[in-house]
N, C-alpha and C positions, 0 to 999 in steps of 0.2 A: 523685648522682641527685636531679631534684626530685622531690618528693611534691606529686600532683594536689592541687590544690584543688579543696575542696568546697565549693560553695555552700551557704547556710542554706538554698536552696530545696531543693537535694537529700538534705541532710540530716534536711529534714522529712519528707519522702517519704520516704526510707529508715527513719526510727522509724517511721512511721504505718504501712507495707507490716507491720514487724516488727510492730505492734502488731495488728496485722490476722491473722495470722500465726497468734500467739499465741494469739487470739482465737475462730480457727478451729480450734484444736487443742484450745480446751477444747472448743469444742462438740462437736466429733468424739469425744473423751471421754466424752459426757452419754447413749452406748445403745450397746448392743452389739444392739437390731435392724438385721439388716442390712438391708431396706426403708428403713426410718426413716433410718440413716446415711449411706444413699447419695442419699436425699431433701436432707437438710442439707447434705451436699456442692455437689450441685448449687444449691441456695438460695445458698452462701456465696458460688460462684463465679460466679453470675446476678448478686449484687448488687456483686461485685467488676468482674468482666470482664462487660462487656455482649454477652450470647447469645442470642438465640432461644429456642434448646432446648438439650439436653443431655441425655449419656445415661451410666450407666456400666455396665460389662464386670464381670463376674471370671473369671478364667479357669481352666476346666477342663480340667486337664493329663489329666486320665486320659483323658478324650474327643475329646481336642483341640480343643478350642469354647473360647468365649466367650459367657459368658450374660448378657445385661440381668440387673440388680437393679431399676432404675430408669430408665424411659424418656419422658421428659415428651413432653407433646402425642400419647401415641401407646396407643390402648387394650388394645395386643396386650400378653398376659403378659407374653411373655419375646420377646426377638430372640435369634436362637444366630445363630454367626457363626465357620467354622472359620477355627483360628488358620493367618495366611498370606494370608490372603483380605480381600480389600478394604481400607482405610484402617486400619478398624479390628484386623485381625486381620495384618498388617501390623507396626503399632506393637506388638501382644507379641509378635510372634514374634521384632523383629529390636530392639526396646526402644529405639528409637529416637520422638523427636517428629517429628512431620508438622504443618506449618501449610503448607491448599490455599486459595487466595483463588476458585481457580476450577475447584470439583467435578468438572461434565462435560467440560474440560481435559486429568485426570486420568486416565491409562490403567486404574488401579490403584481408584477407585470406582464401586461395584456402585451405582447406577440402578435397581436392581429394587425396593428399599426403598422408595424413593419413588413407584415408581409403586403401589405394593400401598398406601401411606400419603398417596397424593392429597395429599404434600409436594412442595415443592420446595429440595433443599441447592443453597446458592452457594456457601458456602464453610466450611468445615471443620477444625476444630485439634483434633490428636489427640495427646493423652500415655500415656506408659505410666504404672502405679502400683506403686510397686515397695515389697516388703518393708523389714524390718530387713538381712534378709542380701543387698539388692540384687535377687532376683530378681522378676521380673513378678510380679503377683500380679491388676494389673484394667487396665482403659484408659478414660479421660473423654475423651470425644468431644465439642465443643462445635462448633454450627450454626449459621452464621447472624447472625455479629457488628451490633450494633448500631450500632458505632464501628468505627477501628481498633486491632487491639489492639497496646498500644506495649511497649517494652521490659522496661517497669517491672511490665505484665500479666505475660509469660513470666516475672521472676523470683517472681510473686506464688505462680504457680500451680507452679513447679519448687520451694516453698519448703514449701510447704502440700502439693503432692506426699508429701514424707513421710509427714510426720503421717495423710493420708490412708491410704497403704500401710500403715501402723500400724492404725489403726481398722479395715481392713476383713479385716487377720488376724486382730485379735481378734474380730472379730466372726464370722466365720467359723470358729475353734477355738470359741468358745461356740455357736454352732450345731451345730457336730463333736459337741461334747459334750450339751448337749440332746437329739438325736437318738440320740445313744448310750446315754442314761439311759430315751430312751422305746423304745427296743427291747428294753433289759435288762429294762425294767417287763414287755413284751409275753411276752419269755420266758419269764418267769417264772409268766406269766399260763398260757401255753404248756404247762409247768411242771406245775402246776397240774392243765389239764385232762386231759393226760395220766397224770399219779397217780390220776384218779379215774375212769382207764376197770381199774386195776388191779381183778381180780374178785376177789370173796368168797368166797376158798376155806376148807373146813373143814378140820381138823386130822386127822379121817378121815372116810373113808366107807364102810359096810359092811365095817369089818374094813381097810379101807387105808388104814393114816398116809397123809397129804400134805403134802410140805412145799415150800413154792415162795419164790422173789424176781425181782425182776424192778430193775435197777442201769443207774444210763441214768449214761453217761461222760460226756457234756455237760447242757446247761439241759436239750435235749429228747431223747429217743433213737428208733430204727427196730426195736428189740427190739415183737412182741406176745408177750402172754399171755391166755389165757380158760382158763373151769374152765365148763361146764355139767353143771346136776345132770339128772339121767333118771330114770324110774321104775324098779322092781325093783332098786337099787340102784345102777346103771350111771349114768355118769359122764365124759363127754368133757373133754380136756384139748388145748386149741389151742397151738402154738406157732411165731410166725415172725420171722425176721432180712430187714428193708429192704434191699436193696443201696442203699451210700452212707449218708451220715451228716446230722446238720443238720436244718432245717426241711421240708427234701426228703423225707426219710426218715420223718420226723415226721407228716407228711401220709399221706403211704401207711397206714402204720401207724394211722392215725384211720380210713383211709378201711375197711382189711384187718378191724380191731373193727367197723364196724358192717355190711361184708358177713356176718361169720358170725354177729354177733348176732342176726342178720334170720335169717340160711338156717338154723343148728340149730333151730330153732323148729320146722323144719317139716321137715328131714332130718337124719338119723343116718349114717348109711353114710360113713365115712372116702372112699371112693372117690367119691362123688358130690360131698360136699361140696368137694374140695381141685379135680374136673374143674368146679365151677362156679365157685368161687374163682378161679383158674388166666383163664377167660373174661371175669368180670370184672376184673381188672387189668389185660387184654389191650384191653378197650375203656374203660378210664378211666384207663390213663398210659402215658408213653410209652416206648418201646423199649427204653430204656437201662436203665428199671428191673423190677426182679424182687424175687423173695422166695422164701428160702428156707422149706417151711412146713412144718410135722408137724402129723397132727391124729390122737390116739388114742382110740378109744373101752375102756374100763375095764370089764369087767365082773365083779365081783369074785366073786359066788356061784359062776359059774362057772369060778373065776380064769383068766380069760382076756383075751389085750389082741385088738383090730385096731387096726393103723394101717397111716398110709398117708405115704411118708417123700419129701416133692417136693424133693430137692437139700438136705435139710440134715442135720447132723451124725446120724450114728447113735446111737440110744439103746442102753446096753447092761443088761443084767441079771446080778445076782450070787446066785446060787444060795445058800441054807445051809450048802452042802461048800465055798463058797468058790471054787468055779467062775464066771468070768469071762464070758458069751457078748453077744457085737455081735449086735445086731439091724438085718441093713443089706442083708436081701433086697428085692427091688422096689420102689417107689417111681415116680420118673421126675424128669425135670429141677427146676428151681425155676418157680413158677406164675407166668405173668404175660411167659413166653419164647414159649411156642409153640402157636397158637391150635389147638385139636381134641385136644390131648395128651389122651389115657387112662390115668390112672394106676392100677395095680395097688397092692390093700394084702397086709401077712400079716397072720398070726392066731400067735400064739403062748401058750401055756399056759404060767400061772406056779405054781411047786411053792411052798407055804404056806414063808413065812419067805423068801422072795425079795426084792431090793430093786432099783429099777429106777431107771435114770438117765437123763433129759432135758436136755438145754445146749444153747445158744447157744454159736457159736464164741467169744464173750468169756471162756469158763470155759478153755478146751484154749487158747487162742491166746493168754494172758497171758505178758507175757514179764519175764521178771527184768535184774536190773540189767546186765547180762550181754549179753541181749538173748537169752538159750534160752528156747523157751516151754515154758511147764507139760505141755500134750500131753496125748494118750489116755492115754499105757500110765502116767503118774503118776497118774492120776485114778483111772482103775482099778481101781490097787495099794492104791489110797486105801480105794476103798468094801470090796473082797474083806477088808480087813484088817479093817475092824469088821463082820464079817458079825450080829452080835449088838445093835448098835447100832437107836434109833428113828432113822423118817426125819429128822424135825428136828435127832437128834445128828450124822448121816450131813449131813445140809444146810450145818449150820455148821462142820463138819470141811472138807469142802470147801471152806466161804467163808472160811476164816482160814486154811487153808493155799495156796488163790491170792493171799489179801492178803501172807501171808509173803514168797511165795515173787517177788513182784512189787516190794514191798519199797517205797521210795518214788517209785519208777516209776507216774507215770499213766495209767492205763485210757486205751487208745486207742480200746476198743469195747464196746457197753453187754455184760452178762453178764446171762442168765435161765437160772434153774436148778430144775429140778423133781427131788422124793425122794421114789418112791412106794414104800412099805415094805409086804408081803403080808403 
């Protein structure tokens, strides 16, 4: 077999393309903005391959688009371009290079660009950009050659290809991550504001220990809690669970704090307050969501509760003899379902030495390694057995016996727990 020979001339060209190359990779190296890198991109390969313009792609799998980073000659933000569609969305789909000498030729380029951009494309060479593992990751569209471009352009720009595809995932996982550090910040922020709608409850009032928490299973949780103090000793205690979880939920629950910070001010009645609550949720979010809500008023000289129970867990009461009783007459659905609901409250009388119990379904729905949940009739059995016990012993008896009993299993939902001791 003979071996070509190389001429010294093409040998010089072949170092110089290489050194070019090399050149272009440090620079692509020198930022992880991705603005700025796909700026440099297009400068290296303006001053290599003579272009007009140029533009580059990255492409967004989850939406199936292609977004501009960088678009020279053209003031609009961003160009989206779903992938399949025109020259450019084309070469990621099918990762293949297109070199068109003659644009409107081409059955396959979209004309609308240009007239929206008072351009005119003759001709167009389009590459994909592809990662480490080969796959698409952008496409460099170049318009408008100033020469022809020769052999030795195709391998400059399939060479620098890489390198390319390289820079523009890093730069893109460091945006990943930038973004990710300034959301975790927000959350936290989130966080934050949320802790500090927790209210000032006493330790009692009028003769009633109270003891309360309030444990959010993520950054933010859909758990409320309030405590308003009243005259002659009385005492309202709010309590409600978001449906859904997340910043979703989070919201609600800002919005659910400052409806009844505003409406106790100015109404007491368990029943009013939960049928005004109920109306507004029904005109400030939408369908999907609700809330379960409890709102009891306390009134302890005459030891007596009202509330009023809209879809959530039943509170029960444990008598001095150790007697067990659910409080889980009337009510009506959860607030925020069905516009004009009237809810009925009860009234119940507590015999001195009684202890009363409030939760969110995070307290009964915990479940063990096992995957059984803790439940009513444990909780129960819980409180009737220290009938002797303060609230706050009764409080933390509960919260170390669902921590036990859950074990190194994660809270899948936030837990608020109130322990009111007569």
């Amino acid at each position: 077999m003979t071996t070509p020979v190389i001429t010294q001339q093409e040998a010089l060209r072949s170092v110089y393309r290489m050194r070019r190359i090399l050149e272009a990779a440090k620079i692509l190296n020198s930022t992880l903005d991705l603005a700025e890198l796909t700026a440099i991109i297009l400068r290296i390969v303006q001053d290599e391959v003579g272009v007009d313009r140029g533009t580059v792609f990255v492409v967004d799998r989850a939406q199936g688009l292609l977004r501009s980073v960088v678009a020279q000659g053209i003031e609009l933000n961003e160009i989206v371009v779903p992938l399949g569609h025109g020259i450019a969305g084309t070469v990621a789909a099918r990762g293949d290079m297109i070199d068109i000498v003659d644009a409107y030729a081409d059955s396959r380029f979209d004309s609308s660009f240009d007239a929206v951009l008072g351009y005119r494309t003759n001709d167009l060479f389009c590459m994909p950009i592809v990662n480490r593992s080969g796959a698409v990751v952008g496409v460099l569209e170049l318009l408008n050659r100033t020469r022809p471009l020769l052999e030795e352009d195709r391998e400059f720009l399939a060479g620098v290809s890489v390198h390319i595809g390289l820079a523009l995932e890093n730069a893109s996982m460091h945006l990943e991550i930038v973004e990710k550090r300034k959301i975790e910040k927000e959350m936290l922020l989130a966080r934050e504001i949320q802790q500090n709608f927790y209210p000032n409850i006493p330790e009692s009032r009028s003769g009633v220990q109270i003891c309360a928490s309030c444990v959010m299973c993520d950054a933010v949780g859909g758990d409320y809690l309030d405590y308003f103090k009243l005259p002659e000793g009385r005492f309202i205690v709010t309590l409600g669970d978001v449906s859904g979880k997340g910043i979703g939920a989070a919201l609600v629950m800002s919005s659910l704090h400052a409806t009844c910070r505003a409406l106790v001010r100015h109404v007491q009645s368990p029943e009013q307050i939960t049928n005004i609550v109920n109306e507004t949720l029904i005109e400030t979010t939408t369908a999907q969501t609700f809330v379960t809500f409890l709102v009891m008023l306390i009134d302890p000289q005459a030891r007596r509760i009202h509330f009023v129970r809209a879809g959530h867990h039943p509170p029960f009461m444990v008598e001095p003899s150790g007697k067990l009783v659910w409080l889980d007459q009337g009510g009506g659905p959860p607030v925020g379902l069905f516009s004009g609901t009237k809810y009925g409250g009860e009234v119940r009388d507590i015999p001195e030495g009684s202890t009363l119990v409030i939760c969110t379904d995070g307290v009964i729905d915990a479940e063990s390694a096992e995957g059984e949940l803790f439940g009513n009739e444990r909780l129960g059995a819980l409180v009737a057995g220290n009938p002797g016990a303060s609230a706050a012993e009764i409080h933390n008896t509960i919260q170390e016996s669902v921590r036990d009993f859950a074990g190194n299993r994660k809270p899948t939902d936030d837990s608020t727990l109130i322990v009111l001791k007569f």
